[in-house]
C-alpha positions as CSV (number, residue, x, y, z in Angstrom):
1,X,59.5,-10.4,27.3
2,X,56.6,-8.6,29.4
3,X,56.2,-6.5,26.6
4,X,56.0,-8.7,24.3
5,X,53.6,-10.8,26.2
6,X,51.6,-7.2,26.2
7,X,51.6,-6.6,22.5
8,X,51.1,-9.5,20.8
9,X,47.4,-10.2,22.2
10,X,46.2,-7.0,21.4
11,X,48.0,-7.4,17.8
12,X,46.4,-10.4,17.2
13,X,42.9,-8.6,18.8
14,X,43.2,-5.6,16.2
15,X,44.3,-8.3,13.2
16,X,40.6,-9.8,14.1
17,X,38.5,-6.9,13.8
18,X,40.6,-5.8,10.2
19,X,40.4,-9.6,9.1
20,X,37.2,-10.9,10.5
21,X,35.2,-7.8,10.6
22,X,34.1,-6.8,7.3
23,X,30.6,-8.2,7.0
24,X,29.8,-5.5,10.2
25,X,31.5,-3.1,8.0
26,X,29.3,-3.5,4.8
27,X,27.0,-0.4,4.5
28,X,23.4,-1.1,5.5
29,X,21.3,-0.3,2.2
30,X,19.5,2.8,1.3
31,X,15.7,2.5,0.9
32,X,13.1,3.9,-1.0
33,X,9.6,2.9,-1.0
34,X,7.0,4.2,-3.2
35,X,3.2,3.7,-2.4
36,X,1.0,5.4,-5.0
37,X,-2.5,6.1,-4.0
38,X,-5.5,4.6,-5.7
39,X,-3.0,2.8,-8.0
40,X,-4.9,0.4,-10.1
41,X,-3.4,-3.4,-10.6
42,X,-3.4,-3.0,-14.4
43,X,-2.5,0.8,-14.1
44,X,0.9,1.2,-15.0
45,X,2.9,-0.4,-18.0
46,X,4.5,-3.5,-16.7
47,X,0.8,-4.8,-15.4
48,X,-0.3,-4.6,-19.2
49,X,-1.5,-1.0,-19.5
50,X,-0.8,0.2,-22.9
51,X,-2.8,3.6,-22.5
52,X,-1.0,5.0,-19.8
53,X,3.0,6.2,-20.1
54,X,5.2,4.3,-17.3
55,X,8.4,4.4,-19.0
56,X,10.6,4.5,-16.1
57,X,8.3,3.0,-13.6
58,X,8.3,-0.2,-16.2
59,X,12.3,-0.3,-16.5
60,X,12.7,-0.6,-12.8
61,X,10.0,-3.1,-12.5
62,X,11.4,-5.0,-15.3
63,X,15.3,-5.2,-14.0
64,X,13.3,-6.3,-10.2
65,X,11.2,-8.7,-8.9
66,X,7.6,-8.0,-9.9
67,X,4.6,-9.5,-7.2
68,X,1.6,-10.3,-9.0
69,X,-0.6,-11.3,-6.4
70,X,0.1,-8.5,-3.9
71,X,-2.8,-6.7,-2.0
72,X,-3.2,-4.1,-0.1
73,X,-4.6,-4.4,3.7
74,X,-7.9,-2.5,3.0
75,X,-9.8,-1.5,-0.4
76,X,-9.3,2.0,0.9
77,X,-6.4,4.3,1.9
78,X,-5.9,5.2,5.4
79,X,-6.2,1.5,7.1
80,X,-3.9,-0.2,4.7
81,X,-1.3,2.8,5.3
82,X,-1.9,2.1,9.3
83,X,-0.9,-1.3,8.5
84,X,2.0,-0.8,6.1
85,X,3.8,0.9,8.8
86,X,2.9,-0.9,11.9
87,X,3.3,-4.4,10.7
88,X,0.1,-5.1,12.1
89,X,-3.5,-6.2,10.9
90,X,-6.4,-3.8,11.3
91,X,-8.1,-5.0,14.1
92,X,-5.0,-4.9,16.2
93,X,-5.1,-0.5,15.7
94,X,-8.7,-0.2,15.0
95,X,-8.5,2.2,11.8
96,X,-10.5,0.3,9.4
97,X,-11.5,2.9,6.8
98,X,-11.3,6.6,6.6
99,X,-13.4,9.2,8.5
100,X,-16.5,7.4,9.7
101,X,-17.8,4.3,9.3
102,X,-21.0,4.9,9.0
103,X,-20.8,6.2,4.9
104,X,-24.2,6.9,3.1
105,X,-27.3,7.4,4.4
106,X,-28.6,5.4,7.8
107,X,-31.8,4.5,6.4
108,X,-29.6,1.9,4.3
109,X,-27.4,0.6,6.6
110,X,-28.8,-2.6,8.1
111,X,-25.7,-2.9,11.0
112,X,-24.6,-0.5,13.3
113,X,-20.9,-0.1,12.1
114,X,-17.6,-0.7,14.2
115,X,-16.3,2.4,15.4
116,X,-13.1,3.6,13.8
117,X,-9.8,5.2,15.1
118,X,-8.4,8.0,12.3
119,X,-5.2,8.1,14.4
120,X,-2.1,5.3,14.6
121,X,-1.3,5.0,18.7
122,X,2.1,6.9,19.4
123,X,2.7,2.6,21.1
124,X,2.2,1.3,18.1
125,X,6.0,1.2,16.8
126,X,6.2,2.0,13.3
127,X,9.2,0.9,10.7
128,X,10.2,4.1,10.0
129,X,11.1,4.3,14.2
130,X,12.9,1.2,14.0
131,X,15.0,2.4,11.7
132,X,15.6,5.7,13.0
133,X,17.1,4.5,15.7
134,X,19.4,2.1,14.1
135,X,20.8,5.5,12.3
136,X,18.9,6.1,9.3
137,X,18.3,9.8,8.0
138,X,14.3,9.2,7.1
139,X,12.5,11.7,4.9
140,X,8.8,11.8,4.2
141,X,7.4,13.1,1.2
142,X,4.1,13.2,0.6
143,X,0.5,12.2,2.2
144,X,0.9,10.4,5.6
145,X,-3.1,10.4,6.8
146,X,-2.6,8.7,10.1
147,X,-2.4,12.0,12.8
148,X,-0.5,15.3,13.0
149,X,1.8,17.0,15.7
150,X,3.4,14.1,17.7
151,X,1.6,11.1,15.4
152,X,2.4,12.9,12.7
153,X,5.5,12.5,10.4
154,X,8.0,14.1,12.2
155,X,6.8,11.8,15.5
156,X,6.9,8.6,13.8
157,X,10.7,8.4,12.9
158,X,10.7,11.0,10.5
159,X,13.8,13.3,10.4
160,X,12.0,15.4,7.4
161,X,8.5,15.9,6.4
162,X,7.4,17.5,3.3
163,X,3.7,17.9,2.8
164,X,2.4,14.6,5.1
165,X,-0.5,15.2,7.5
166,X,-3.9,14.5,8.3
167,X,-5.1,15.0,4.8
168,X,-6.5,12.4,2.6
169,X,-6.3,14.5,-0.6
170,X,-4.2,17.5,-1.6
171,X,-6.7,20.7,-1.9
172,X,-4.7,21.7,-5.0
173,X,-2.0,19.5,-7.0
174,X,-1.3,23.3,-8.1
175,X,0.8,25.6,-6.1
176,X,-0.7,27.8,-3.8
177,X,-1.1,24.3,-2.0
178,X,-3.0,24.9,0.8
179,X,-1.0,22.6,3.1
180,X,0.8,23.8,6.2
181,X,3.7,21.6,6.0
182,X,5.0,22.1,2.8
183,X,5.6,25.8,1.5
184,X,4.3,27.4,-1.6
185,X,6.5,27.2,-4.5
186,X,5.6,29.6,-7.5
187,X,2.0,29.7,-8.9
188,X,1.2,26.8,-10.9
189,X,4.0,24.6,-10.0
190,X,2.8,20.9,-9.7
191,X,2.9,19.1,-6.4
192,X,4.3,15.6,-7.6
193,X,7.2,17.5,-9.4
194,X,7.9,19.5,-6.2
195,X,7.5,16.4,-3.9
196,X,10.5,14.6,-6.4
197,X,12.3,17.9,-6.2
198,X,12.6,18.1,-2.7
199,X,13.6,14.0,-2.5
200,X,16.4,14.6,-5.4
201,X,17.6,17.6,-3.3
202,X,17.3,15.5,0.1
203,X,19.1,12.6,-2.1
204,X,21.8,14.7,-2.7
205,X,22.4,16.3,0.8
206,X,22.3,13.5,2.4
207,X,24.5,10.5,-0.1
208,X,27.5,10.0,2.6
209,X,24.9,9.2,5.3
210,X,22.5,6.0,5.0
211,X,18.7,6.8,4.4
212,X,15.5,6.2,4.2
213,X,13.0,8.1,1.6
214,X,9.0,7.4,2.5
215,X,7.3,8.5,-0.7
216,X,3.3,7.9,-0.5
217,X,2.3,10.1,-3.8
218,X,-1.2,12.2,-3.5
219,X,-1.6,10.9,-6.7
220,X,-3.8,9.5,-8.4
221,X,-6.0,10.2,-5.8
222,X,-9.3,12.8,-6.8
223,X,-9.4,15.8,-6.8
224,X,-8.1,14.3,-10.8
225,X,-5.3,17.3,-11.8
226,X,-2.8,16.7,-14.0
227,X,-0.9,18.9,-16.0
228,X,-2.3,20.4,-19.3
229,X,0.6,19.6,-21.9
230,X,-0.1,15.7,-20.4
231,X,-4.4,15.9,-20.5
232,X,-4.3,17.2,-23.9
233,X,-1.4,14.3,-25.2
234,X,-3.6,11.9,-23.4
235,X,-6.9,13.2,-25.0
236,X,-5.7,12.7,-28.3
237,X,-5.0,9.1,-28.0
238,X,-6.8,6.3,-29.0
239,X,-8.6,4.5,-25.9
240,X,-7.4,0.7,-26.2
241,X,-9.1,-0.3,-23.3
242,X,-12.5,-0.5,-21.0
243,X,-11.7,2.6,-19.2
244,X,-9.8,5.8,-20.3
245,X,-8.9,8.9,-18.8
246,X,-7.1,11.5,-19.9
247,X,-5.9,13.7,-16.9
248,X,-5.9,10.0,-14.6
249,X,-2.7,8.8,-17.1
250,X,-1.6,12.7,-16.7
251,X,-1.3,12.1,-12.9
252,X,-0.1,9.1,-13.3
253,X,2.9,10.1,-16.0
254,X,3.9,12.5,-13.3
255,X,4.1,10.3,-10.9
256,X,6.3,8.1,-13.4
257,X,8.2,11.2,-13.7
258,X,9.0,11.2,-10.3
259,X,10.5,8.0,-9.8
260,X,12.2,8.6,-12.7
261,X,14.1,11.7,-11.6
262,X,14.9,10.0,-8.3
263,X,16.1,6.8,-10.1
264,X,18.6,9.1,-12.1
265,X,20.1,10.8,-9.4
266,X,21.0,7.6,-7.5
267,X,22.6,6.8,-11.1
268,X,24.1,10.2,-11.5
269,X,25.7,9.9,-8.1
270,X,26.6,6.2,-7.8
271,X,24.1,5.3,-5.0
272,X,21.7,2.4,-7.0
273,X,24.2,0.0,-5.9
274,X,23.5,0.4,-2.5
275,X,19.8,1.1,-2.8
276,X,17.1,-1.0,-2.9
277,X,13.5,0.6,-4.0
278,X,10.0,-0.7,-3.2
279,X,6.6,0.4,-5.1
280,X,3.3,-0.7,-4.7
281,X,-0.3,1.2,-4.1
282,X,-2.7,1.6,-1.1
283,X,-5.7,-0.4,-2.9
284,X,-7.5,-0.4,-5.8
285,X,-8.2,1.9,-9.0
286,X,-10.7,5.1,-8.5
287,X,-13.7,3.7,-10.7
288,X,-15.1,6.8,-12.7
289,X,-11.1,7.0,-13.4
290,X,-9.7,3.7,-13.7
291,X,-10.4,0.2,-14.0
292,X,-8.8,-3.5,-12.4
293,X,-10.3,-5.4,-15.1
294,X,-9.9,-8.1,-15.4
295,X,-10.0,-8.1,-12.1
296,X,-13.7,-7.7,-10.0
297,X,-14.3,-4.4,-8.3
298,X,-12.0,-1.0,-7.8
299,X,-11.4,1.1,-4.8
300,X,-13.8,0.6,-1.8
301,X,-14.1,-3.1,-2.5
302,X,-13.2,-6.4,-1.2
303,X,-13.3,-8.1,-4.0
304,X,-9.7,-8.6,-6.2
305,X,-10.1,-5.3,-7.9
306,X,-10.2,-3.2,-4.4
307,X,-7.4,-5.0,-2.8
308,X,-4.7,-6.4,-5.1
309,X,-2.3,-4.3,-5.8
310,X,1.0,-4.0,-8.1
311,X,4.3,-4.5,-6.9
312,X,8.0,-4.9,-7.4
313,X,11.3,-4.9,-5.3
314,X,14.1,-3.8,-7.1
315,X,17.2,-5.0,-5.3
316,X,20.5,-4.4,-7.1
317,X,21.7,-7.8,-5.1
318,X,19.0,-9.9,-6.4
319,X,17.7,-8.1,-9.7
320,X,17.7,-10.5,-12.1
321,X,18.1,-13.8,-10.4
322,X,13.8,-14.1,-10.9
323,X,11.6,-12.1,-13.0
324,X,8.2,-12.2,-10.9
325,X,6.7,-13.9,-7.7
326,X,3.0,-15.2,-7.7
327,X,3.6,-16.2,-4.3
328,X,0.6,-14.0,-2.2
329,X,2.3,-11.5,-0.6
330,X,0.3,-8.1,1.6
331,X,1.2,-4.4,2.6
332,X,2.4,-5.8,6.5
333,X,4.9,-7.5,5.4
334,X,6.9,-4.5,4.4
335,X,7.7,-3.9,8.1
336,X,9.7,-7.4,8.7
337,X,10.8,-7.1,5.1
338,X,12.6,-3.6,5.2
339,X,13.8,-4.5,8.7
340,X,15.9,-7.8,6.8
341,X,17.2,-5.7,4.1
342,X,18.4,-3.5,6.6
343,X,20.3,-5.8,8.8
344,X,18.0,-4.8,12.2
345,X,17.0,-7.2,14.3
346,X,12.9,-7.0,15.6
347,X,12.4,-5.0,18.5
348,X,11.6,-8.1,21.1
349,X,8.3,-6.6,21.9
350,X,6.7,-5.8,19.0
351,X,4.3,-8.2,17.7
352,X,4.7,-8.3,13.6
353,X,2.0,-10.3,11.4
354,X,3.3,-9.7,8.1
355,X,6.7,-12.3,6.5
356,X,10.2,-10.6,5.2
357,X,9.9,-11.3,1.4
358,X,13.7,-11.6,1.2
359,X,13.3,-15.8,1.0
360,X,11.6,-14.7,-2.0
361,X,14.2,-12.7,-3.8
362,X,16.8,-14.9,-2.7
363,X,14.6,-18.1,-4.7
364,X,14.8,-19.8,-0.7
365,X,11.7,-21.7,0.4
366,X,8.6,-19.3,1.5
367,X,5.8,-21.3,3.6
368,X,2.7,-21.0,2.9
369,X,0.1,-18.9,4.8
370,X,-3.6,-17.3,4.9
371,X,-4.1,-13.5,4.9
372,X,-7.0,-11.6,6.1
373,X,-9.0,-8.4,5.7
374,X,-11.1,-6.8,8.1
375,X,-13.5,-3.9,7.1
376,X,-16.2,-3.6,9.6
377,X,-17.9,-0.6,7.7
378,X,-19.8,1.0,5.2
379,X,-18.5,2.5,1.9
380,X,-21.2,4.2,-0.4
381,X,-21.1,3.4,-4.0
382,X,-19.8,5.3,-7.0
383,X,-22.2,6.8,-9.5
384,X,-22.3,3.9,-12.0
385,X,-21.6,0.8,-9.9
386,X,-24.9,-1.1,-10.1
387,X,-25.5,-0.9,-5.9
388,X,-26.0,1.5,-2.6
389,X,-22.8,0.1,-1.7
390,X,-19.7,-0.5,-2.7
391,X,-19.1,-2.5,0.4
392,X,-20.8,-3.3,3.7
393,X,-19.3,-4.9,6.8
394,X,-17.2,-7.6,5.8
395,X,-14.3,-9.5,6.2
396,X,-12.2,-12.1,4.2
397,X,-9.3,-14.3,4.2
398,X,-7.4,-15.9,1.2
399,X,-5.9,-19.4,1.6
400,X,-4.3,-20.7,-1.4
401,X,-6.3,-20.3,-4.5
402,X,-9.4,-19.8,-2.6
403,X,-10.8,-16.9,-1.4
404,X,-13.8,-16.3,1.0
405,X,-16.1,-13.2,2.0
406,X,-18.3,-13.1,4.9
407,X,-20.7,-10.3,5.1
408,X,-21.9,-9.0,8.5
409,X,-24.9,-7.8,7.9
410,X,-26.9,-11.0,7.4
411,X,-23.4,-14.1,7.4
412,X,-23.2,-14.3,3.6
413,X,-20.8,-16.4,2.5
414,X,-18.9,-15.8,-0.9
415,X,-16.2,-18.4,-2.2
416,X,-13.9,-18.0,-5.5
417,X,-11.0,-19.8,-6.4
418,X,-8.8,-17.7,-7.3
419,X,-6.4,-19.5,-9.7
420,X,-9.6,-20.7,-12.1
421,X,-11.3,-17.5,-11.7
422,X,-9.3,-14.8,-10.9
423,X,-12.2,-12.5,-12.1
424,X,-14.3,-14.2,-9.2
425,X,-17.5,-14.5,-11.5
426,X,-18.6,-17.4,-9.8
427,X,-19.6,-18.0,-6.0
428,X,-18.7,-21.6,-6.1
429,X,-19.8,-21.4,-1.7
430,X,-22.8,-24.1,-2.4
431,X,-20.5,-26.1,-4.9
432,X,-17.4,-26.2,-2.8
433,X,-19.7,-26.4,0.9
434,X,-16.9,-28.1,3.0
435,X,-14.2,-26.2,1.7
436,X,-16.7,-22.7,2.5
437,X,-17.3,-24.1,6.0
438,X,-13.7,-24.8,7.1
439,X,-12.4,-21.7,5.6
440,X,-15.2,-19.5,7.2
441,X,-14.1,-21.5,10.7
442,X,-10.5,-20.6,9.9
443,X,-11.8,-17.2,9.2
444,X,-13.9,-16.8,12.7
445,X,-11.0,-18.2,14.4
446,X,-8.6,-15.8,13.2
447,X,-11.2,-12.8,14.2
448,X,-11.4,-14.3,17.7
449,X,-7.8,-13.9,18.0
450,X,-6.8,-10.4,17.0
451,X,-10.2,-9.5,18.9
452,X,-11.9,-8.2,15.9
453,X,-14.7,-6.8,16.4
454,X,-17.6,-8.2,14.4
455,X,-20.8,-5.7,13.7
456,X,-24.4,-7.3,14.4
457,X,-26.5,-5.1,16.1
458,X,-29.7,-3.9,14.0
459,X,-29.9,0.3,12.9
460,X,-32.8,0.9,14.1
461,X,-33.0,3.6,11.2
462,X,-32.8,1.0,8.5
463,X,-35.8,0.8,6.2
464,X,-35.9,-2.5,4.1
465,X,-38.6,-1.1,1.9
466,X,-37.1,2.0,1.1
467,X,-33.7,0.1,0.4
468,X,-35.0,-2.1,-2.0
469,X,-37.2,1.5,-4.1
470,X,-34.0,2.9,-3.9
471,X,-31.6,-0.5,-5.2
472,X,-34.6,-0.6,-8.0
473,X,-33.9,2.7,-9.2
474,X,-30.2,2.5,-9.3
475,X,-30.6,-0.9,-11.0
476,X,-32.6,0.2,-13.8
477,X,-31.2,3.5,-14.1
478,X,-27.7,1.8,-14.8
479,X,-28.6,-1.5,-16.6
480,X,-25.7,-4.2,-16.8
């Protein structure tokens, strides 16, 4: 009877875990998230582009959840990538653009610009940390742009790192490479088909463990390379829109070539089940390149064409159940989102501004909120843009269909609404005057809590006379 006593409680302990233990047991996901960089909004296929080839990019987008009103954090790369990992608005890590803020010449610049940080704090938890230590195998492929050495890659929850440092650009998308953390492969070899090389191989190594794949592409990002067989298809074919550009779609097909390669080996060894993919871009199109129309604005910008973005999730839980979102969504919330998907809880400490997106691919209800952009610098223009500037020190929040932009330098106020004029052709600020003033209040309030810094104090090398010879000559020299 004693024995009996004995083994029946730890029978009826084991018949628990066996019964009553199989949702622990379900394998956490694999994950793969693409960012392209400089990726327009109507770049690839499944935004409407019918000059560029997306082929595969389009058929994963098309059996996910597509986001049409993502945005990126910043108009440019560097912040929005600071943000994408650490969950966290600018002003909360201080990188705000790339390099210095003070772009173009100082005799322009009315403000004396915020400083910036090029590095993201080693106490700044990333997501790729988080889930490192919850046992993913993380691999990063690609351009990383926020430190080296210990804030590099391989110090930010990175098990692998192939080709990510402080670089913004590669100096050749032709082997020799030039870049110390990826080796040569033979003379003439293309970087994006080496990058997808190395993540097929990594794929493969790696399919009875669960992991993570990173993959920020160099492309389409300048210097503009693509492959010659590509240029010369893309040269031959008639331009159906504002903006062509042969070796831009080049880069771009590669880059679709990519995904596609990695798509196929999850298929080829029986992993899309249990792998969810993500895909977006840094910020806007490269102007002499590309175009966001109709969208106003490209790269560097804050209006819609700098910052909003394209998106999809492709789950293979939720594929299918709804086609596309329009519900605002921004590059912060991939932290909290990947973190769901994953099964990990958030570290108690770390403070998180972005929302998991998985209410939204599982149709439950998603509350409304404002998002903000911070960009307390100075970007010089392209050659063609009808300005000095392609922005100055500003910042901006969206709330609902409305939109505002406050510039520093002198508290201009610019309102759109968004859902009648998605184009934003129309400052409706003096139409619209409450609205403008209790936005701008939300705005302010919002700085005054994450401590942003707001830029006021005169350049004494600013010459308003010479500014307005040289916004004269730009003007007439490129009429509109």
């Amino acid at each position: 009877m004693h024995l009996f006593r004995s083994v029946i409680p730890n029978l009826l302990i084991l018949f628990f875990i066996i019964c009553c233990g199989s949702k622990s047991s379900v394998p956490r996901p694999n994950i793969i998230l693409f960012v392209v960089d400089d990726l327009g909004w109507t770049d690839p296929g499944f935004m409407g582009n019918t000059y560029n080839s997306t082929p595969n990019i389009d058929r994963i987008a098309g059996e996910g959840i597509q986001f049409t009103n993502a945005y990126a954090n910043a108009p440019n790369c560097a912040p929005t990538r600071a943000c994408l990992l650490s969950g966290q608005y600018s002003p909360r890590h201080g990188i705000y653009t790339v390099g210095s803020p003070e772009r173009g010449e100082s005799i322009y610049r009315k403000i004396i610009p915020t400083e910036n940080t090029t590095v993201l704090a080693k106490d700044n938890m990333t997501f790729s940390e988080v889930l490192q230590r919850n046992g993913y195998i993380s691999a990063h492929f690609g351009k990383w742009h926020l430190g080296d050495g210990d804030t590099g890659p391989l110090g930010r929850g990175f098990n692998y790192n192939f080709g990510g440092n402080t670089m913004g650009r590669p100096k050749s998308y032709f082997s020799p490479y030039q870049n110390k953390n990826l080796k040569d492969g033979p003379e003439g070899e293309y970087l994006t088909d080496r990058l997808a090389q190395e993540a097929v191989q990594f794929i493969e190594q790696k399919k009875d463990s669960t992991f993570f794949i990173y993959f920020p592409f160099y492309n389409v990002h300048t210097p503009l390379q693509g492959k010659e067989d590509l240029i010369n298809k893309y040269a031959e074919k008639p331009c159906d829109r504002q903006k062509c550009h042969s070796t831009y779609a080049a880069m771009l097909e590669s880059v679709d070539d990519a995904v596609g390669h990695i798509f196929e080996k999850l298929q080829e060894i029986g992993l899309s089940q249990n792998t969810v993919i993500l895909f977006t871009s840094d910020n806007g199109p490269y102007f002499p390149a590309s175009t966001a129309e109709p969208l106003r604005g490209s790269k560097g910008m804050m209006y819609e064409g700098g910052i909003r973005v394209p998106m999809f999730i492709w789950h293979p839980e939720y594929n299918g159940k709804i086609e596309s979102s329009d519900e605002p969504v921004i590059s912060l919330d991939f932290f909290p989102t990947l973190l769901e998907l994953a099964g990990i809880a958030k570290p108690e400490k770390k403070l998180l501004d972005g929302k998991s997106l998985v209410p939204i691919l599982q149709e439950k209800e998603f509350s409304k909120r404002k998002l903000y952009w911070h960009f307390p610098a100075y970007l010089e223009r392209f050659a063609g843009v009808n300005d000095i500037w392609r922005t100055t020190p500003a910042g901006a929040m969206r709330k609902g269909p409305w939109k505002i932009i406050e510039f520093f330098e002198d508290g201009k106020v610019e309102l759109y609404n968004l859902e009648t004029d998605p184009s934003e052709t129309k400052d409706v600020s003096t139409d619209h005057p409450d609205i403008a003033q209790s936005m701008l209040k939300e705005l302010k309030e919002w700085q005054a809590t994450t401590h942003a810094p707001i830029p006021t104090e005169p350049n004494p090398d600013f010459n308003a006379q010479l500014y307005a010879q040289r916004l004269t000559e730009i003007r007439n020299k490129n009429p509109e």
